[in-house]
Structures are given as structure tokens and as C-alpha cells.
N, CA, C and O atoms as a Tinker XYZ file with bonds, in Angstrom:
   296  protein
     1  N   -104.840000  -46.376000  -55.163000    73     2
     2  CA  -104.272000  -45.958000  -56.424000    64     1     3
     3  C   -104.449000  -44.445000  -56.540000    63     2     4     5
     4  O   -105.540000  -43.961000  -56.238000    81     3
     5  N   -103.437000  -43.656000  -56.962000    73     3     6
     6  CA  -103.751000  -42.292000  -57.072000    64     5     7
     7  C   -103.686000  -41.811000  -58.437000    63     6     8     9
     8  O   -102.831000  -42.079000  -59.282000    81     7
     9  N   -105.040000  -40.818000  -58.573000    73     7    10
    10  CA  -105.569000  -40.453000  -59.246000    64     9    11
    11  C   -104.652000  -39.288000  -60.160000    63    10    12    13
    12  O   -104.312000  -38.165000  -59.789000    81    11
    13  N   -104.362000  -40.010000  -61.571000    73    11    14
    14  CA  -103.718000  -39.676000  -62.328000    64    13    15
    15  C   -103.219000  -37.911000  -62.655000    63    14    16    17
    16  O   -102.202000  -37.228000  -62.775000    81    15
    17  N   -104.916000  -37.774000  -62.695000    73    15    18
    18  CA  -104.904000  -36.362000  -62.819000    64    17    19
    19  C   -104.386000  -35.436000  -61.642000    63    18    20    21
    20  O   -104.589000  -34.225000  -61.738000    81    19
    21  N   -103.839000  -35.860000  -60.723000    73    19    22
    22  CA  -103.480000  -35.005000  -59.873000    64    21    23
    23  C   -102.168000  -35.270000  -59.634000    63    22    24    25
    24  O   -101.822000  -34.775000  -58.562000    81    23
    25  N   -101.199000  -35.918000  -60.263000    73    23    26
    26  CA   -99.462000  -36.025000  -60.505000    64    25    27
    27  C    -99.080000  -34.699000  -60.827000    63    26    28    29
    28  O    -97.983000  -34.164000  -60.668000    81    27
    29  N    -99.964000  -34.311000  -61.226000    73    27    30
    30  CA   -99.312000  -32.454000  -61.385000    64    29    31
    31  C    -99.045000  -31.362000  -59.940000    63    30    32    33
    32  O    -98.386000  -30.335000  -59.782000    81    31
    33  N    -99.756000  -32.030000  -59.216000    73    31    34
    34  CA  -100.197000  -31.023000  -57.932000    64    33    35
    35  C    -99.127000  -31.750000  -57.011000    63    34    36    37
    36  O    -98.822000  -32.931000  -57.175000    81    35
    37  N    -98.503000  -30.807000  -55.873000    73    35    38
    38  CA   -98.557000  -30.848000  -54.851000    64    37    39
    39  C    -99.048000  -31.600000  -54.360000    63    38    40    41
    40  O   -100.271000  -31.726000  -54.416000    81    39
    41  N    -97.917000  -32.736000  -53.391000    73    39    42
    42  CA   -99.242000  -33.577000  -52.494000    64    41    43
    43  C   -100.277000  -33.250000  -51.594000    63    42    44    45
    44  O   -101.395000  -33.759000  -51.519000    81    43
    45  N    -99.623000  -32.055000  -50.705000    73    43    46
    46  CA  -100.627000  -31.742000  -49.790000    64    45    47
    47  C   -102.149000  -31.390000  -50.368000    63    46    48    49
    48  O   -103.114000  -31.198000  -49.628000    81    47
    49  N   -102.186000  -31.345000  -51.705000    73    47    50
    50  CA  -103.136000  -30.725000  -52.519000    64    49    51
    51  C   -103.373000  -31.934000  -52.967000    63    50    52    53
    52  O   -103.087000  -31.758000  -54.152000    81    51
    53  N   -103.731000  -33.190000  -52.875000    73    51    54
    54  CA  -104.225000  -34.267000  -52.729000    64    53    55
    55  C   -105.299000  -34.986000  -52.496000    63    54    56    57
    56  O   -105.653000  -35.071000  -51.320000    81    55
    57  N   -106.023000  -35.623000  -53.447000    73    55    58
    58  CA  -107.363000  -36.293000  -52.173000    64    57    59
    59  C   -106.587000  -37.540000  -51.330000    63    58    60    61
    60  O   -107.082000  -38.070000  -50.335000    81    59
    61  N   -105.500000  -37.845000  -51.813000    73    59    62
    62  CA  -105.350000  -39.057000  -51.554000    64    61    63
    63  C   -104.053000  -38.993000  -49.771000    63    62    64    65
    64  O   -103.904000  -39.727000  -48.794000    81    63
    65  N   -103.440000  -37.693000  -50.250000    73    63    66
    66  CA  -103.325000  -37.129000  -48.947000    64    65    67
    67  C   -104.370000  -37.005000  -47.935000    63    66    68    69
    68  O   -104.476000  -37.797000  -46.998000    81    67
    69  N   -105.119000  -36.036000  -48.121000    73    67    70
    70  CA  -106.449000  -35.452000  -47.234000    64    69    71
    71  C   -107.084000  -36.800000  -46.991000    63    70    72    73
    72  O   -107.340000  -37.057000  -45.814000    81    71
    73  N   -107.367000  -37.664000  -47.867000    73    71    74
    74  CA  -107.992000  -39.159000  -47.482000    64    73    75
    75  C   -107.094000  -39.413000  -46.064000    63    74    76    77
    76  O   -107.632000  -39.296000  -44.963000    81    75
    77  N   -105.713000  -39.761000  -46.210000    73    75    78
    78  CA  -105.244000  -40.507000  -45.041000    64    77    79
    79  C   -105.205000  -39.995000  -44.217000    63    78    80    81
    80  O   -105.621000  -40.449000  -43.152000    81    79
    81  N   -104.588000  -38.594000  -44.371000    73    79    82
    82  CA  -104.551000  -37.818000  -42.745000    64    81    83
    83  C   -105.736000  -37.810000  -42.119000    63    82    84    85
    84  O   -105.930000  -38.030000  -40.924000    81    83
    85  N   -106.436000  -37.581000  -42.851000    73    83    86
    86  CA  -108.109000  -37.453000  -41.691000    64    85    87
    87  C   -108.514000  -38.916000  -41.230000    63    86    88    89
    88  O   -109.088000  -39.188000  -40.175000    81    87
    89  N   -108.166000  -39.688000  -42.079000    73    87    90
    90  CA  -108.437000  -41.218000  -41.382000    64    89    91
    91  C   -107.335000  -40.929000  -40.150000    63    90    92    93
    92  O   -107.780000  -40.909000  -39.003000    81    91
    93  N   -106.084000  -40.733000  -40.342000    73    91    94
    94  CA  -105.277000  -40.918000  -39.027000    64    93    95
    95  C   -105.533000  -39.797000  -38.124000    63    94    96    97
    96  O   -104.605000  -39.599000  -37.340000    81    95
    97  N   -106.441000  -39.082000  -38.024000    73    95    98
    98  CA  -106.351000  -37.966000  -37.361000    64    97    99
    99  C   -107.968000  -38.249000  -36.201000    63    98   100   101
   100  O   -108.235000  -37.886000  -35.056000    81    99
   101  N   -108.672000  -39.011000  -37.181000    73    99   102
   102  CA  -110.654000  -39.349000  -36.830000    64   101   103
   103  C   -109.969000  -41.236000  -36.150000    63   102   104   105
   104  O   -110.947000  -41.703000  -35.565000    81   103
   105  N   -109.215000  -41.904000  -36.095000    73   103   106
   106  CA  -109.628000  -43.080000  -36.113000    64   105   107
   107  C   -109.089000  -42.903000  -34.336000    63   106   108   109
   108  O   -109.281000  -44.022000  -33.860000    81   107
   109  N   -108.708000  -42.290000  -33.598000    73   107   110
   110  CA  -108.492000  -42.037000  -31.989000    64   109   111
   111  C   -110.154000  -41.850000  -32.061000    63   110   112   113
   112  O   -110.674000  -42.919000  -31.742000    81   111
   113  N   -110.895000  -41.091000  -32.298000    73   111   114
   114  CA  -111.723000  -40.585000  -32.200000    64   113   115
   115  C   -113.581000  -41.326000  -32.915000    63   114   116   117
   116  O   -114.714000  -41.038000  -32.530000    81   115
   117  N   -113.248000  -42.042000  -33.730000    73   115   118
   118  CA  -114.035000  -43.629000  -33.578000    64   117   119
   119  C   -114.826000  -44.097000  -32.642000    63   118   120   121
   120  O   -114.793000  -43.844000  -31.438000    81   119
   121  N   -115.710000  -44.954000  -33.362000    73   119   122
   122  CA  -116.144000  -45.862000  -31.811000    64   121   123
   123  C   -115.351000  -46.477000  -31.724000    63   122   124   125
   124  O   -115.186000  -47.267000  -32.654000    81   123
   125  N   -114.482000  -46.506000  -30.701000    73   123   126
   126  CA  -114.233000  -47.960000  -29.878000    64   125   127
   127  C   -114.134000  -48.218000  -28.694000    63   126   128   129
   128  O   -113.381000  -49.045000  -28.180000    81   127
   129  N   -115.460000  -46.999000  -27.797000    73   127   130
   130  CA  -115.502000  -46.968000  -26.934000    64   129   131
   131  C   -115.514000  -48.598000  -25.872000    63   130   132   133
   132  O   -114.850000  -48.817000  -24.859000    81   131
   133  N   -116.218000  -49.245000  -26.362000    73   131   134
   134  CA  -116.314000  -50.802000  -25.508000    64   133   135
   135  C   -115.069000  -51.581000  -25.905000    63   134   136   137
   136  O   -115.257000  -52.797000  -25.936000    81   135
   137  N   -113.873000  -51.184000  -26.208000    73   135   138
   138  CA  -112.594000  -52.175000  -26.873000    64   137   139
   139  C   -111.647000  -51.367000  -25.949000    63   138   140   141
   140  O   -111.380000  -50.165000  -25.984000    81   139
   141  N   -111.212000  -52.332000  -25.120000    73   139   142
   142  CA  -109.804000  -52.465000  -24.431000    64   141   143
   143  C   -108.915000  -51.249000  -24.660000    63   142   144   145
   144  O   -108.694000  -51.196000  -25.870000    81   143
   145  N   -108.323000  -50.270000  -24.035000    73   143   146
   146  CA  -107.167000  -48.894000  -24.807000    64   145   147
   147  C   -105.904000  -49.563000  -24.908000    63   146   148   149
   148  O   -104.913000  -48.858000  -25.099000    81   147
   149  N   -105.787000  -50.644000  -24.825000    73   147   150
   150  CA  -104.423000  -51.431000  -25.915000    64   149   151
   151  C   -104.990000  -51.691000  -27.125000    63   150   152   153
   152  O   -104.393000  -51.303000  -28.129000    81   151
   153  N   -106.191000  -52.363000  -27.247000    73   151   154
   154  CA  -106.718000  -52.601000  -28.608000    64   153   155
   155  C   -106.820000  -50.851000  -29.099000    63   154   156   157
   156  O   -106.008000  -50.361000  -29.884000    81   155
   157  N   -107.529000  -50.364000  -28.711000    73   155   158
   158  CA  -107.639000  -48.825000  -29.099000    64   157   159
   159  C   -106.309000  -48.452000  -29.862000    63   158   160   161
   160  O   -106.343000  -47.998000  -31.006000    81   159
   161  N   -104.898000  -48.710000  -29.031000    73   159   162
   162  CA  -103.963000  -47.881000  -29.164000    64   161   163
   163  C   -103.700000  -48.622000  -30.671000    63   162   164   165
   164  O   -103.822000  -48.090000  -31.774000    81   163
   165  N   -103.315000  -49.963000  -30.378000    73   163   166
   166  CA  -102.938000  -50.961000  -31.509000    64   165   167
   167  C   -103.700000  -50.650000  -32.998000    63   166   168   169
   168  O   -103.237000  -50.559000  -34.134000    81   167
   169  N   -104.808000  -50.553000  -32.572000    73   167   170
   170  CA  -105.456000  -49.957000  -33.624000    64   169   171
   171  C   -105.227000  -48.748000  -34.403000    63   170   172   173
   172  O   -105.090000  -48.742000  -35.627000    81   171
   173  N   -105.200000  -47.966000  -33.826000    73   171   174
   174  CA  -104.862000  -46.436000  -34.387000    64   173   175
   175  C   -103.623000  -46.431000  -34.680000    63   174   176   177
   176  O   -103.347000  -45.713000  -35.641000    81   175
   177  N   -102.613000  -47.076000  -34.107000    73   175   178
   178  CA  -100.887000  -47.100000  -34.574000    64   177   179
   179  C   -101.148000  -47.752000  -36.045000    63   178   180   181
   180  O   -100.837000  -47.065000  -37.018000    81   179
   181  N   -101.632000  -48.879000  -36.223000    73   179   182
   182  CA  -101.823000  -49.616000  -37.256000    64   181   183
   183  C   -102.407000  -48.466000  -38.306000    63   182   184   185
   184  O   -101.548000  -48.264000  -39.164000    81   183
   185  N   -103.433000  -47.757000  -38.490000    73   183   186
   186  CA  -104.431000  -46.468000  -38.978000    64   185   187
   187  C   -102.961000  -45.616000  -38.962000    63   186   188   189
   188  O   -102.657000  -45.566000  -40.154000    81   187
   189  N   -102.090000  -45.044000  -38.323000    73   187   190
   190  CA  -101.397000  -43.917000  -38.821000    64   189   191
   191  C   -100.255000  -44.797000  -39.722000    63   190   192   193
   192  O    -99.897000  -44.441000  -40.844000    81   191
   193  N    -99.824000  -45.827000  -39.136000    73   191   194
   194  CA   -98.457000  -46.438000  -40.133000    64   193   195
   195  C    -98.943000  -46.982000  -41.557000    63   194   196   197
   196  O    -98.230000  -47.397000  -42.471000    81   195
   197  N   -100.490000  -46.864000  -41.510000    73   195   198
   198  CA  -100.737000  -47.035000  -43.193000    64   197   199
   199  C   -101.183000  -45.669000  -43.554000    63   198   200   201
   200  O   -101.449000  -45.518000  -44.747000    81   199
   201  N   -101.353000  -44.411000  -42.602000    73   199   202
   202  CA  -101.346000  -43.457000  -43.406000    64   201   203
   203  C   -100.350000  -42.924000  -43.710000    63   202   204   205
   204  O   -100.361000  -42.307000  -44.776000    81   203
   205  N    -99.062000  -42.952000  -42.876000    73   203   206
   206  CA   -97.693000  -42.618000  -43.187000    64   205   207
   207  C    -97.228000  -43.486000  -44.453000    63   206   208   209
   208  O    -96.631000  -42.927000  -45.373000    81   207
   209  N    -97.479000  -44.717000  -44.487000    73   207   210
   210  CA   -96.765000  -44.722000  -45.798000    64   209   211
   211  C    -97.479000  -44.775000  -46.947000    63   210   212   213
   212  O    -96.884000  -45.002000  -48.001000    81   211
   213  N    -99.260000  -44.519000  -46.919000    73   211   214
   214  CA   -99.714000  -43.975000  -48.341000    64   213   215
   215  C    -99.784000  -42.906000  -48.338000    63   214   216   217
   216  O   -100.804000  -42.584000  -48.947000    81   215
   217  N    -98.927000  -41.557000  -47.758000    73   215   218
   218  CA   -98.856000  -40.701000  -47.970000    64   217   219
   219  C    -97.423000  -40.481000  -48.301000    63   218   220   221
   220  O    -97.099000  -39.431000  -48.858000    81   219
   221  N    -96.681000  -41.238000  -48.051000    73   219   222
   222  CA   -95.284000  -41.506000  -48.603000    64   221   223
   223  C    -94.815000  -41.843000  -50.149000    63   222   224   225
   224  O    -94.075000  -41.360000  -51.006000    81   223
   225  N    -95.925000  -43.255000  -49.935000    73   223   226
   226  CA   -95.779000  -44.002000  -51.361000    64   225   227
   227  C    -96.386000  -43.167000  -52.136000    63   226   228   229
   228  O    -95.792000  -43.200000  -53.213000    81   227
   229  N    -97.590000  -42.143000  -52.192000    73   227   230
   230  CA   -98.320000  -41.122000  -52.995000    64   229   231
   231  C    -96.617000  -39.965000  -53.379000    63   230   232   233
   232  O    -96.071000  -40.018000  -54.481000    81   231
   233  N    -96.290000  -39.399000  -52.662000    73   231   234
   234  CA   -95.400000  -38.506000  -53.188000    64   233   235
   235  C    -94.380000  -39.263000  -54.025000    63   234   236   237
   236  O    -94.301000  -38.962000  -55.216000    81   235
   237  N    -93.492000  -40.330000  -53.471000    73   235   238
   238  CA   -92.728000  -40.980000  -54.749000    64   237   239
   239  C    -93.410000  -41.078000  -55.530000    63   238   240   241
   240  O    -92.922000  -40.785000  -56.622000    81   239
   241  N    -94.753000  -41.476000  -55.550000    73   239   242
   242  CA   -95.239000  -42.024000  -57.054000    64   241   243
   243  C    -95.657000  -41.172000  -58.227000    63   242   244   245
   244  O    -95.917000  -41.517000  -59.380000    81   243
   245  N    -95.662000  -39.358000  -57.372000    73   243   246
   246  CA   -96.068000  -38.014000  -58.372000    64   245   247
   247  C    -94.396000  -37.927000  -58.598000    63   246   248   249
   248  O    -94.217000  -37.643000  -59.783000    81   247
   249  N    -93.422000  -38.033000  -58.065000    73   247   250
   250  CA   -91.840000  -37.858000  -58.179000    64   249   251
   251  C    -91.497000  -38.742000  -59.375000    63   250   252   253
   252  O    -90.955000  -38.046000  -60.234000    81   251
   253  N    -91.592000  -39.791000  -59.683000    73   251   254
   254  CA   -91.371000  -40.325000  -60.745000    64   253   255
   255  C    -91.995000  -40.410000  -61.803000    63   254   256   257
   256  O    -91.572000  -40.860000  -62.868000    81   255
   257  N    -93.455000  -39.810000  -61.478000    73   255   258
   258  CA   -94.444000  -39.711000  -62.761000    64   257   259
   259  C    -93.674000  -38.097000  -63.657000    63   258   260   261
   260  O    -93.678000  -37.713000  -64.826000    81   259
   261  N    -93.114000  -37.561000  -62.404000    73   259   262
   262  CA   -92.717000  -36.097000  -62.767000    64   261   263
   263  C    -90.945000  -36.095000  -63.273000    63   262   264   265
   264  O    -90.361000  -35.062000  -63.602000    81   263
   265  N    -90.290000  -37.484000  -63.242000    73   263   266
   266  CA   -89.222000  -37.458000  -63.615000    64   265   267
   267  C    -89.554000  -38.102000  -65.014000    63   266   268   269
   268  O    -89.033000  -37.600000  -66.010000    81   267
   269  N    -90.491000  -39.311000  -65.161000    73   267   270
   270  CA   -90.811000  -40.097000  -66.414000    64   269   271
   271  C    -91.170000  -38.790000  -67.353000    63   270   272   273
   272  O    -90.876000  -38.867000  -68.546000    81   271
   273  N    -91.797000  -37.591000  -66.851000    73   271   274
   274  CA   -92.146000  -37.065000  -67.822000    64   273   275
   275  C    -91.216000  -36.274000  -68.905000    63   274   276   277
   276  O    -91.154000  -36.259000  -70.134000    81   275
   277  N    -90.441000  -35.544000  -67.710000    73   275   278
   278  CA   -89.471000  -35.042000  -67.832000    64   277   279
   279  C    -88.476000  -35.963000  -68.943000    63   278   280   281
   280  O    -88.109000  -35.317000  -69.924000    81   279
   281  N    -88.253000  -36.660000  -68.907000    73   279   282
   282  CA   -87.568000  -37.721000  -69.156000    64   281   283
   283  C    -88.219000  -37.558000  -70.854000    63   282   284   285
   284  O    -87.643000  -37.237000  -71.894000    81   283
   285  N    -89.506000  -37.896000  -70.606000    73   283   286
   286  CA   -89.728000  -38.239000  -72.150000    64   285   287
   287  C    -89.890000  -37.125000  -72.897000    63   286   288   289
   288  O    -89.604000  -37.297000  -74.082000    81   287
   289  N    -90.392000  -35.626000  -72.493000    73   287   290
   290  CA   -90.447000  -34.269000  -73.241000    64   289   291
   291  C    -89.410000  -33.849000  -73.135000    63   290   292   293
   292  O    -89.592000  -32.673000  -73.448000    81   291
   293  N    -88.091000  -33.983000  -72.843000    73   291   294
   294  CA   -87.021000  -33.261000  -73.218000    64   293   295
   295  C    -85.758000  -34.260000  -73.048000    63   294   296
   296  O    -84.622000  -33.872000  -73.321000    81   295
């Protein structure tokens, strides 16, 4: 869930950005040294395609908080 107070900002200016990318950026880099590099890979694909789209679903969701507003002050 992203944190209300920051619908004003820029996503890259985000915790909820900075949360995922560094998960997708640290989870190659993990233990999983004793797990198979298909499991490895499978894994980390899985780790970036949920950071790609909560970093996706985060920007629509400041885009419409920023059209609702719009919407209702003028």
C-alpha cells in the first residue's frame, strides 16, 4: 500500500519505489548459493516482475490520486 503522504512526490522519490528496486537489484545477490541457477534465475525473474509492476501500479496510483484531486479542487 503506498503511503499517502507521498502522492505528491515524484515516484522515483518514493519509499515504495526505492523498496522494490533494491529488492530487484539485492535478490541476484542473496543467499542462494546451495539452490540450483534455474531456481536462482526463476527466482529473481519472479523478484523483478513483482518489482516492475509495484513500481508500475505505485505511479498509476499517485496519477489518479493527482487527477481525483484535480478533479475535486477545480
Amino acid at each position: 500500500m503506498a503511503d499517502p503522504g507521498e502522492m505528491h512526490k515524484p515516484v522515483t522519490r518514493t519509499k515504495t519505489f526505492w523498496t522494490w528496486l533494491l529488492t530487484a537489484i539485492g535478490a541476484p545477490f542473496a543467499a542462494f548459493g546451495g539452490i540450483d541457477w534455474r531456481v536462482q534465475l526463476a527466482i529473481v525473474v519472479v523478484i523483478v516482475g513483482f518489482a516492475v509492476y509495484g513500481i508500475t501500479r505505485r505511479a498509476q496510483l499517485a496519477q489518479a490520486v493527482r487527477e481525483l484531486r484535480a478533479d475535486i479542487e477545480g
